[in-house]
N, C-alpha and C positions, 0 to 999 in steps of 0.2 A: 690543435685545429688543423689537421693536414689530411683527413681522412673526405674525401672525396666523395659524394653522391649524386650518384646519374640514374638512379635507379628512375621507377615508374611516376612515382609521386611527385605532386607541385609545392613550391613552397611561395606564398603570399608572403612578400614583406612589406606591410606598412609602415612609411616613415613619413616623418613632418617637423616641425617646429613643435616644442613645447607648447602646449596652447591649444593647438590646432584640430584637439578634439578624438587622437588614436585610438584611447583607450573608449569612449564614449561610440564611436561607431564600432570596433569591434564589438563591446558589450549589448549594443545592441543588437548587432548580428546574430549573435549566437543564439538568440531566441527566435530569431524570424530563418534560420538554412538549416538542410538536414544534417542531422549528426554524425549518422553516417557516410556524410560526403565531404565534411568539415570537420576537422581539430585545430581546435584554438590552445595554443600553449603559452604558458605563461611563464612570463622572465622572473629571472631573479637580480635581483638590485641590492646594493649595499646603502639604504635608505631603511630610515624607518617605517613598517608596515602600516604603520596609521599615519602618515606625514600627509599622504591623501590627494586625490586630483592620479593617482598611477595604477592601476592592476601590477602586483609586484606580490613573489616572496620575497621575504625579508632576507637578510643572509651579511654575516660579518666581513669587514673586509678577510681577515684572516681568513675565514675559512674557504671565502672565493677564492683567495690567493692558494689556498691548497686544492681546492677542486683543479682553477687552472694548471697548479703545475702537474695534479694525477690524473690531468687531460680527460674529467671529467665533463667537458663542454664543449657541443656538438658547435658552439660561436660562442665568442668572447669581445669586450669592447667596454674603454670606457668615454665618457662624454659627460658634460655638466659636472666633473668631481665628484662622479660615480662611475661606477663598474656596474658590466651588464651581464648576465651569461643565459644561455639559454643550455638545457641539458643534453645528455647524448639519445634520450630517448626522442629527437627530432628525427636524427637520422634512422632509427626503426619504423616509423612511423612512415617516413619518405620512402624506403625501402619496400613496404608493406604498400604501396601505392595509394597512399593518404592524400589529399590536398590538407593542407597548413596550412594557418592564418597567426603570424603573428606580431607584437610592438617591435618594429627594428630600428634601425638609426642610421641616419644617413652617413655616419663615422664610419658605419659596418658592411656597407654597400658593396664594396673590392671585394672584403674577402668573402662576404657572401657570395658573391657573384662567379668566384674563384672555386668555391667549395660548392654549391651548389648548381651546375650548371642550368636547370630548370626552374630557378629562380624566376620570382613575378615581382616588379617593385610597383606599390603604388604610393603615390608622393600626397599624402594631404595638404594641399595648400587654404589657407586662410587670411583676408586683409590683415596687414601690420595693425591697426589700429582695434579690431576685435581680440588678434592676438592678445593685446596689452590688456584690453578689458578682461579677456578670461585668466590669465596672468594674474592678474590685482585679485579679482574676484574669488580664488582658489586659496588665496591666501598663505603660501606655502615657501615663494622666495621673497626675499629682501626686495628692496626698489632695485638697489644696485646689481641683483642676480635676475632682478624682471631685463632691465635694460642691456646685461650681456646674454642674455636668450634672445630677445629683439633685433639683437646686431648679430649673432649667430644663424636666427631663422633667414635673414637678406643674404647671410655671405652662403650659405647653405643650400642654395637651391640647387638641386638635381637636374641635369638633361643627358638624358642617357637613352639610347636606339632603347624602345620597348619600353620606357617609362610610361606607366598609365597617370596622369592629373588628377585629383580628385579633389573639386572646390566644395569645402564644410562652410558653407556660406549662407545656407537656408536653413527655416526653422527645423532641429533636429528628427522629427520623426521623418521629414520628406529625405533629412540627409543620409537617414539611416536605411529606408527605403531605396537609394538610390547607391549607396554605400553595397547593400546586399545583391544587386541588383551585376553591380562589376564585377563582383566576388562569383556570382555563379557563370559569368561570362569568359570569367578566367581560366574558371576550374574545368 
């Protein structure tokens, strides 16, 4: 992860708390922005691909661990006792003067911000207490792993020059609408 791009291209990174609804406002986007003005990339996780509630390929820790050391990843990170990686074909894409939309982490913020100079962060925020509802509802962590994503989302919040807010607070279709809405104000 040392390779640098300042080329033309933007890169959207959304990040939030678990919960908070990322993967759901992306997914919705990509149906309602043009194609060719938006690529949405998808991370790879060392989770199970049907574990569910994540947009993920699946991928072993082993063989992350050999992507990263044959610096096959354009970012790297892990968080929640997972590993993240996104591929090197980001940076073609940014070079080729793409705007990117994709799941980031607020863990990954630095060296994002470090590698990508044209970096766009927007921050999903969500009440603690809906957080918990869609937490439970997804069914996918323990109580005990709901309640350290709970105390991670409070210690985690982002204020950084140029950070855009982005309240997932209202019923989905208005969020998503308004979600797409920053995205092309961005781009």
């Amino acid at each position: 992860m040392t390779e640098i791009v300042s080329k033309v291209g933007t890169l959207i990174f959304v990040v939030g708390p678990s919960g908070s609804g990322k993967d759901t406002l992306i997914n919705g986007a990509k149906g309602l922005v043009s194609n060719e003005r938006f690529t949405f990339i998808t991370r790879e996780i060392t989770r199970s691909a049907d574990a569910g509630g994540e947009d993920h390929i699946e991928i072993t820790k082993r063989d992350f661990d050999r992507k990263v050391k044959a610096g096959e990843y354009a970012l790297h990170w892990q968080a929640n006792g997972h590993c993240y990686g996104i591929n090197k074909e980001l940076n073609q894409l940014l070079c080729a003067g793409k705007t990117i939309v994709l799941n980031g982490s607020r863990a990954a913020v630095s060296t994002a911000g470090e590698l990508y100079p044209q970096l766009q962060i927007v921050q999903i925020n969500v009440p603690l207490e809906i957080l918990r509802k869609r937490l439970k509802e997804r069914n996918r962590e323990t109580e005990q792993e709901i309640e350290a994503r709970l105390s991670r989302a409070t210690e985690w919040r982002l204020e950084k020059e140029g950070l855009r807010h982005f309240s997932n607070d209202q019923p989905i279709e208005l969020s998503i609408k308004s979600f797409v809405s920053l995205l092309n104000r961005i781009s």
